[in-house]
N, C-alpha and C positions, 0 to 999 in steps of 0.2 A: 773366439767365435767358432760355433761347432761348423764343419761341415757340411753334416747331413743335419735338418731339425725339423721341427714339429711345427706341422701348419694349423688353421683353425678346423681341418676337419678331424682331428682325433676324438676319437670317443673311449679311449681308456677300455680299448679290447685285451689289451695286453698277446697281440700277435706278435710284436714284435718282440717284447721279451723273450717268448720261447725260441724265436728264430735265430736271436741274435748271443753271439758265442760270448760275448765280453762280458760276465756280469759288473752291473754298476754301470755300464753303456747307456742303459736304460732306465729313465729316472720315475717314477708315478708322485703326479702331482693334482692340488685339486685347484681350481682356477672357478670362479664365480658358481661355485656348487660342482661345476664337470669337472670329473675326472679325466687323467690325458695323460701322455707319457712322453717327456723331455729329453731328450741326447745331452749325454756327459760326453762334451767335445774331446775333454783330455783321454777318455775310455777308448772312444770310439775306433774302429781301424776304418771305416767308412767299403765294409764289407757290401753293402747293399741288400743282405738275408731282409730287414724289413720293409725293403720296397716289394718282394716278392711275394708278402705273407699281407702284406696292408691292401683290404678290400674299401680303405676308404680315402686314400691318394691322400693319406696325412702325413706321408714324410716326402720333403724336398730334398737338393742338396744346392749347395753353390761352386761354380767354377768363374773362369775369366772370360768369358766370353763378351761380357756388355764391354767389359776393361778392352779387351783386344781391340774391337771393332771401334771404340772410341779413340784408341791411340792410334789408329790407322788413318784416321779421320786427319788428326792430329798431326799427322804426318811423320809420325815416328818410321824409323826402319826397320819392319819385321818379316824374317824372314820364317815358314815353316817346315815342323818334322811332320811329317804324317805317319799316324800308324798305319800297320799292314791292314788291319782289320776295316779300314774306311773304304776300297774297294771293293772288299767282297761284300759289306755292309749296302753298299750303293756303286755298283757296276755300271748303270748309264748315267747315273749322275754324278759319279768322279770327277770327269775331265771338264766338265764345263763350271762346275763349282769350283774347282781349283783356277780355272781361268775366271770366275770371276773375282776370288779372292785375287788373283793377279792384278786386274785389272783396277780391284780397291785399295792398293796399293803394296802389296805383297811382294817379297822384293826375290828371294829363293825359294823353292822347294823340293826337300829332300825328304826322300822315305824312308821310315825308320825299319822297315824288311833288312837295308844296309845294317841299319847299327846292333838287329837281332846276329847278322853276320861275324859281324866283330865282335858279338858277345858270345856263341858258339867258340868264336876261336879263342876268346881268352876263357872260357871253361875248359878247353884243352888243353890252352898252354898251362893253366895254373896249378890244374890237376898233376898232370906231368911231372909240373917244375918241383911240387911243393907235396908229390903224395899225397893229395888233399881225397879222400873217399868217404861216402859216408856224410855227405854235407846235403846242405839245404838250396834249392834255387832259390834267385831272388829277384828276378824279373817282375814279381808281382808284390805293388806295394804295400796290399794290403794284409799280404802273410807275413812282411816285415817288421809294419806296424804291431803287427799281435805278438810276432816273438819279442819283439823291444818293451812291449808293455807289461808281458804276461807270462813269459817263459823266457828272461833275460838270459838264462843260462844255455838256451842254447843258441847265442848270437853268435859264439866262436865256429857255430856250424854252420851260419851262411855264408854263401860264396861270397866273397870282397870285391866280384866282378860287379862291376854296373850291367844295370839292365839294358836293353836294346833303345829304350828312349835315353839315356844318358850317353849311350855310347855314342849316340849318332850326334847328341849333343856335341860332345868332347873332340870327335872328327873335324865337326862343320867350324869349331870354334878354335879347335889347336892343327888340326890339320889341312885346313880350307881358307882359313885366314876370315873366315865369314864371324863382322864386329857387332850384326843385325842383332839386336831383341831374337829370342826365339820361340815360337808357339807351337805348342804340340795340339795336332787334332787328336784329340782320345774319345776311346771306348770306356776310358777308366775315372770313375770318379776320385779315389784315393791317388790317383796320379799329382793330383796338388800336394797332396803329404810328402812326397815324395822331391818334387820339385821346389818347395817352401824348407826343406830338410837343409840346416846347414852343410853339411858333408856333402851337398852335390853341389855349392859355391853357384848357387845363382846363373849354373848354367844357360837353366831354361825361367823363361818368363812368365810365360802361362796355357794354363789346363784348360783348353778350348774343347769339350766333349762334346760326341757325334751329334747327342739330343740336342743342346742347348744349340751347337752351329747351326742344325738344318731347321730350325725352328725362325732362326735370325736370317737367315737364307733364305726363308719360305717366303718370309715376312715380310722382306725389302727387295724381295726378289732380285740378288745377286747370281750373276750367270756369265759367263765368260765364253771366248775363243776358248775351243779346247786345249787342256794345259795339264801334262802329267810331271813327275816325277823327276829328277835329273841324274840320279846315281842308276849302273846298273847294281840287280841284287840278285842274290839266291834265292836257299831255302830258308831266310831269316822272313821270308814270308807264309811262312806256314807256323809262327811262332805261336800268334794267337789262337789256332785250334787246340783243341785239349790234346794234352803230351806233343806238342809243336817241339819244344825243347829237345826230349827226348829222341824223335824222330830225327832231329837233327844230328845229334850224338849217333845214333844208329845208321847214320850217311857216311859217317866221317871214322867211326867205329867199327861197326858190323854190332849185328844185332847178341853176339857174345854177351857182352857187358849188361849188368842186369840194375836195370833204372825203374825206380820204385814211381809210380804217377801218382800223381793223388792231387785232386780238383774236389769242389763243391762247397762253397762256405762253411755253416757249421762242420760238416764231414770234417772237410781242413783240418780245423781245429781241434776235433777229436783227438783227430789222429796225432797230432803234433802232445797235445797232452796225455794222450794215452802210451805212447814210446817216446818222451823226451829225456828220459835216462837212457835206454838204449843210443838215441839219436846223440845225446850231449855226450858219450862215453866214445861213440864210435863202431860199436860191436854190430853194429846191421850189416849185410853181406850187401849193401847197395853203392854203387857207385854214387852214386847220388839221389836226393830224392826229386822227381820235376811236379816242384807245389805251386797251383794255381787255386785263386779262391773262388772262380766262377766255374759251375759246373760244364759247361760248353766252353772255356776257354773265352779267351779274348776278344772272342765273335760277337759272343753275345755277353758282353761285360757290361758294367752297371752304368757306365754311362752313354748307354747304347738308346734308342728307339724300342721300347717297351715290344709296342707290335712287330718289331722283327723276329723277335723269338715265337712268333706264334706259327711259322714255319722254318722247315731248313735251308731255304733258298742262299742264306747267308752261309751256310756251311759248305753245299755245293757248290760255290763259284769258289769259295777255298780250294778245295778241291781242283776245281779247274785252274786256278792261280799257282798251284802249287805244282802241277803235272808241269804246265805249261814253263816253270824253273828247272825242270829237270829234263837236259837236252842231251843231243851226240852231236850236235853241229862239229863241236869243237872240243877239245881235251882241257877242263876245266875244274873248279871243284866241285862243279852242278853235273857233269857228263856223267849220263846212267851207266855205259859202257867201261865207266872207273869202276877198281876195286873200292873198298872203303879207305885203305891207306895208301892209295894213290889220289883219291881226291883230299884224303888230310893233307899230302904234301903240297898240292896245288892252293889249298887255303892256306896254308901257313906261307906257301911263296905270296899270295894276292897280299897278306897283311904283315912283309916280313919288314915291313917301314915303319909299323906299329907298334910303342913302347906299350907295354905291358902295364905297367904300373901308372900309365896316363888311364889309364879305364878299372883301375879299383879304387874302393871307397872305402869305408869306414860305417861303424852302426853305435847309436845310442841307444844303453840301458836306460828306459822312461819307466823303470816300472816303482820307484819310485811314488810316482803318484796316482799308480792304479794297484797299490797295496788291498787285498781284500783281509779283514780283519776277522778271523774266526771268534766267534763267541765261544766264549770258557763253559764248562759243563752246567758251571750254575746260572749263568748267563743267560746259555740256551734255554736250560726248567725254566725261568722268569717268562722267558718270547712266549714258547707253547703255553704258560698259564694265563700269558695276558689273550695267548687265541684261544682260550677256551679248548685248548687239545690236554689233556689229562690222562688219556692211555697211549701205552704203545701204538694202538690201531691207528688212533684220530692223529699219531705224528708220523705214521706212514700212509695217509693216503695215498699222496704222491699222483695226486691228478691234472697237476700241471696245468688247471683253469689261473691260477696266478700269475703263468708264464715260467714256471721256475720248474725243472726237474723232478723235486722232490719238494718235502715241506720239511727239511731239513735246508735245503740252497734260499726257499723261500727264508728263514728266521734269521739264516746268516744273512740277505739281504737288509732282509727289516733293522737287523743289527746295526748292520754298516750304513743304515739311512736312506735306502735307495727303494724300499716299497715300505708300504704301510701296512697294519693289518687286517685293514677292513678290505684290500682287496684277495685275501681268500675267502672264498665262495664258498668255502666250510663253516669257519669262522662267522661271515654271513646268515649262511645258511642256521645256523644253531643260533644264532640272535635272534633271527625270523619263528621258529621255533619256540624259542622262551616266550616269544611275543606272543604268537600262539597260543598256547597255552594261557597265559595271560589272561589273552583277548576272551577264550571260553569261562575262565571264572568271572571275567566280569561282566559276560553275554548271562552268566545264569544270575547273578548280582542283577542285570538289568532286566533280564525277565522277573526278578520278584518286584522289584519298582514298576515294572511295566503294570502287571499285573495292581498293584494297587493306585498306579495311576490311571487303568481305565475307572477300577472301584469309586474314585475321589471322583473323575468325571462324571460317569453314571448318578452319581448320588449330586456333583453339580445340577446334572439336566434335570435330574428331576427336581429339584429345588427352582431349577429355571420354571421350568415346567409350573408349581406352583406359581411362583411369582407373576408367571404370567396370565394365569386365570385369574391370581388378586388384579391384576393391573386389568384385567378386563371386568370386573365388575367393579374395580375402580372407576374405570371409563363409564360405566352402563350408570351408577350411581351419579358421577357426577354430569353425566348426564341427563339422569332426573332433576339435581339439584338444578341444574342451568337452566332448565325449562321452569322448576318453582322460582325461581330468583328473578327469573324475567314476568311471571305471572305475580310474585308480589309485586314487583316495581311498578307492575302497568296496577293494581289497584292500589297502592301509596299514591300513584299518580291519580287517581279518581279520587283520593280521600284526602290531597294536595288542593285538588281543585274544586273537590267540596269546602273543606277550610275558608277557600278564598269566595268561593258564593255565600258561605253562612256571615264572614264580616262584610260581605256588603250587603246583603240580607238586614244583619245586624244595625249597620248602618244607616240604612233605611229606614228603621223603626225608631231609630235614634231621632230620626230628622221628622216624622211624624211625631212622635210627641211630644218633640219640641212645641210642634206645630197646634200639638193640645193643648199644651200648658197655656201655650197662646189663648185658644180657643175659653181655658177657662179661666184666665184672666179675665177675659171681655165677659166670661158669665158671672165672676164675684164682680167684677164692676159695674154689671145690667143691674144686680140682684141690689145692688149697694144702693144704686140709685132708685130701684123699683119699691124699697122697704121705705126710702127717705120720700118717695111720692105718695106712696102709703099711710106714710106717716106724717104726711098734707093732706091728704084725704081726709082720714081721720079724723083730722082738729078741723078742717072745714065741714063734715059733716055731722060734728058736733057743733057747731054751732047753728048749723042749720035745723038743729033739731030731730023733732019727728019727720021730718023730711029728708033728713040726709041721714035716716035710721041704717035705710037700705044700703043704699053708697056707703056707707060706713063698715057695714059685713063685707062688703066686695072691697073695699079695702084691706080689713082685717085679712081675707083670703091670700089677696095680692101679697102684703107682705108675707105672710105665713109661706108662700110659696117661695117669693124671693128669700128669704131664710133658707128656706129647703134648698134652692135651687145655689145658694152661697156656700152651704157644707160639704152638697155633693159635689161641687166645684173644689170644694178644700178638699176634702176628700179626694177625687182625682188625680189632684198637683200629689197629694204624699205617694198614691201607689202608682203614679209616675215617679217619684223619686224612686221609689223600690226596685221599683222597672229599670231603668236608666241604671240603678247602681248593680240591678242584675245582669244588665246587658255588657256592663263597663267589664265586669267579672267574667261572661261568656268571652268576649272578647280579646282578653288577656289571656284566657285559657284559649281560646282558637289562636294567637298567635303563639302560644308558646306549643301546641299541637303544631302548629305548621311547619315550626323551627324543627319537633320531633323528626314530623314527616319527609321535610326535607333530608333533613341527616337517617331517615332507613333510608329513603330514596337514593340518596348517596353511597349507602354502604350497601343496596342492595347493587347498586351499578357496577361497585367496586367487585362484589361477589360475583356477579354475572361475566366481570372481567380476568377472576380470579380463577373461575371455571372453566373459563376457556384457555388459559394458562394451564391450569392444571389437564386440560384435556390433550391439551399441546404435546405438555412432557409424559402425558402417559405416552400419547403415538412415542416419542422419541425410546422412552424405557424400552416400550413393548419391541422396538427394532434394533437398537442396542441388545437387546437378551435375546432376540432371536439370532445375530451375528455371532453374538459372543456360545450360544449353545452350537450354530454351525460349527463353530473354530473346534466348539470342545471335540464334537462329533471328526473332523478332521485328526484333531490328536491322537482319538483311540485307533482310527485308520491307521493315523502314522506308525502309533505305539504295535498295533498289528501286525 
């Protein structure tokens, strides 16, 4: 598990890249389309360069603090180191957060200002014993990390003294008889590397850092009887100001002895890579170098309160912390009124119960698995052809938007699998470009489309255009038709209902002469009878002679009449047949006119219905073509 890692607010700036000295520390990854950049915990030396570069609070770290406070709870026995730097960090709130820690169950506490003590002195003695010159400090674990990883070879250069939190360790635990758990309050986040490190045997427990305590402190408001420190100390409290070490050396020395300083994260690193042959050989005219990774020293180290660096007020009371260790009460290895090698004597008598070899350590070469792998010449031509770099120029930009130095450090990344290529913003940038380009041939490709699809529109509209004046004299016609279709129907309807008065008409006369046939039956039957009285007459007025002469002409008359009067009767009855068979005839033709009339009458209803149908879907045409000619008019806007 890394250390320091990446929370959800990265956005893949790649600040931290350039800040941070470890290449392969720094991973770029892409996570649900965002890009973002993940901590290789095995790289890492937990420097802090990208807490100071991230404007977007996306890197954390982890220390022991929740652990602590839980075991305490718990009832474990812990006792604490404090650094020097927790003082001058928090001057009125020292004493009362130490007594509240007391009060949570904290069972000692010692300041590790003592165990920077004990570490000045075994830089004397060792130097002394063993001619050691020309070596590395190693009070800061984070310059130790880097050489173990990254510069194995000059590990024969650091000091094998422990640093001022080990020493004080190694005191409380071999010389104090103290069996407690031990918690360091630190300014340091790499102080867990350091204390998880086998070589320092589980000393110490855990890396309680300044931010993370006063955060848990704020929070449960833990406060105490005031409660300091139990050792007296020196100048091992001026350890974490920048060149604190040094200054130390130059108490106990005199300022003769020439002590190379050198603080600032990446700077650090530089520096150690830019003279690691000088430094691994020997040949520097330094008595020692005093390398810290934080530019202000241990004041303001990474796992400090962010907002404390935004003034000096944390250096000044150093300051005054440190005056205030340098007395004349008394003749001591702090007394200003000593030479420098009258107060070495008097440290070396404070620590002469002090085995030497109980406070040196040992270091592991891990570089092992922070091998960086150069790509071979032809290697390299492959990377620069897949970015699209092709000249000498485009492979030295070297603008550093990657995070990487040059575009030579970028390839060898990309090689070793630790960036991709799509984060140079060259390579980018020239994609965007091609696309460009691109994008313009096919803007003129779509201006000639465009261009003939206003054509095709225009020639649509006006075709609408057409359509729609057919559909208006569509309309106009059938609505003539509708007005004729209803003007025949209404006289089918008058010539429907003529039909039906001509067969009762018809019928009528049907029944009249009937009613004469009648009429001239009863006249051949008068006539029949009046010829047969005639013809009585007749034979009686022949018999009667010349006297029935007369009567006998009025006979003859009578019948003569009734004759006449019998034919025209026959006569009648036939062109009543004729009649009757004419009428029989009308009538079968007026009902098969009616059947006609009804079925136009039918199909002109159907027409009158048809037209209005049709008049229906003209509206609908006519407003469908008008939407559909807006749309088109729309297009050519769009196409515009």
């Amino acid at each position: 598990m890394s250390l320091v890692f990446t929370n959800e607010n990265c956005v893949g700036c790649n600040k931290c890249i350039s800040a941070c000295s470890c290449l392969g520390a720094n991973l770029q990854s892409t996570q649900d389309g965002k890009n973002r950049i993940e901590v290789d915990g095995e790289r890492c030396i937990a420097c802090g360069a990208c807490f100071d570069v991230c404007k977007h609070n996306a890197r954390e770290f982890r220390d022991d603090t929740e652990r602590f406070f839980a075991d305490l709870k718990r009832g474990e026995r812990i006792s604490l180191l404090v650094a020097p730097a927790f003082k001058a960090n928090y001057p009125k709130e020292y004493e009362a957060v130490l007594g509240g820690l007391k009060s949570a169950g904290v069972n000692r506490i010692i300041s590790i200002s003592f165990g920077a003590d004990i570490t000045t002195w075994g830089y004397l003695n060792y130097i002394t014993k063993n001619h050691f010159t020309g070596g590395i400090s190693q009070p800061c674990p984070a310059v130790v990390a880097y050489i173990e990883r990254y510069i194995p070879e000059l590990l024969p250069k650091l000091f094998p003294v422990q640093s001022p939190m080990m020493c004080g360790a190694i005191y409380a635990k071999k010389y104090m008889g103290i069996t407690d758990k031990l918690a360091f309050i630190s300014p340091c986040i790499a102080k867990k590397m350091e204390i998880e490190d086998v070589n320092n045997k589980g000393y110490v427990s855990y890396n309680v850092t300044f931010d993370h305590l006063m955060k848990y402190v704020r929070e449960n408001r833990i406060t105490g009887p005031a409660c300091t420190d139990e050792i007296e100390y020196g100048l091992g409290s001026v350890y974490p100001m920048p060149g604190g070490l040094k200054e130390n050396v130059f108490w106990f020395c005199g300022e003769d002895v020439f002590i190379r300083q050198m603080e600032g994260e990446k700077h650090m690193y530089h520096y150690l890579e830019n003279n690691k042959e000088r430094l691994a050989k020997g040949t520097t005219p330094y008595l020692f170098v005093d390398a810290l990774n934080c530019a202000n020293g241990c004041l303001y180290g990474t796992g400090t309160e962010p907002e404390k660096g935004a003034t000096e007020d944390v250096l000044y009371e150093a300051l005054r912390i440190r005056e205030a260790c340098k007395r004349d009460t008394k003749k001591d290895a702090w007394a200003r009124s000593l030479s420098p090698s009258e107060r070495l004597r008097y440290l070396n008598k404070q620590f002469e119960k002090l085995n030497l070899n109980d406070f040196l350590r040992t270091y592991t070469d891990r570089s092992a698995g922070c091998v960086i792998q150069q790509p071979t010449k032809a290697e390299l031509e492959a990377i620069y052809t897949e970015m699209d770099k092709n000249t000498q120029e485009e492979r030295h930009i070297d603008c550093s938007c990657c995070g990487y130095e040059s575009c030579r450090e970028m390839a060898t990344a990309i090689w070793n699998g630790f960036n991709d290529k799509n984060n140079c913003i060259h390579y980018i940038k020239g994609l965007a470009e091609k696309e460009k380009a691109e994008i313009a041939v096919l803007m003129k490709e779509l201006e000639s489309h465009r261009n003939g699809i206003v054509s095709m529109v225009e020639e649509i509209n006006e075709a609408f255009s057409l359509l729609n004046q057919d559909v208006a004299q569509m309309e106009e016609g059938n609505g003539a038709n509708a007005e004729e279709s209803n003007g025949i129907s209404m006289k089918v309807q008058e010539v429907t209902e003529f039909c039906y008065s001509l067969e009762s008409s018809l019928e009528e006369i049907g029944g009249l002469l009937n009613e004469l046939q009648g009429n001239n039956n009863q006249v051949v039957s008068i006539a029949a009878k009046t010829n047969l009285l005639a013809l009585n007459a007749s034979i009686e007025a022949a018999r009667a002679g010349e006297a029935g002469r007369g009567f006998a002409v009025v006979a003859g008359q009578i019948k003569s009449l009734a004759g006449s009067s019998k034919e025209t009767a026959e006569n009648s009855n036939n062109s009543q047949r004729r009649i009757e068979k004419a009428i029989t005839d009308i009538l079968s033709e007026a009902k098969k006119l009616s059947e006609v009339v009804e079925n136009v009458c039918e199909r002109t209803e159907n027409l009158a219905a048809t037209t209005q149908e049709i008049a229906a879907s003209s509206a609908n045409i006519t407003q469908i073509s008008g939407t559909i000619k807006d749309k088109m008019n729309q297009l050519i806007e769009n196409v515009n």
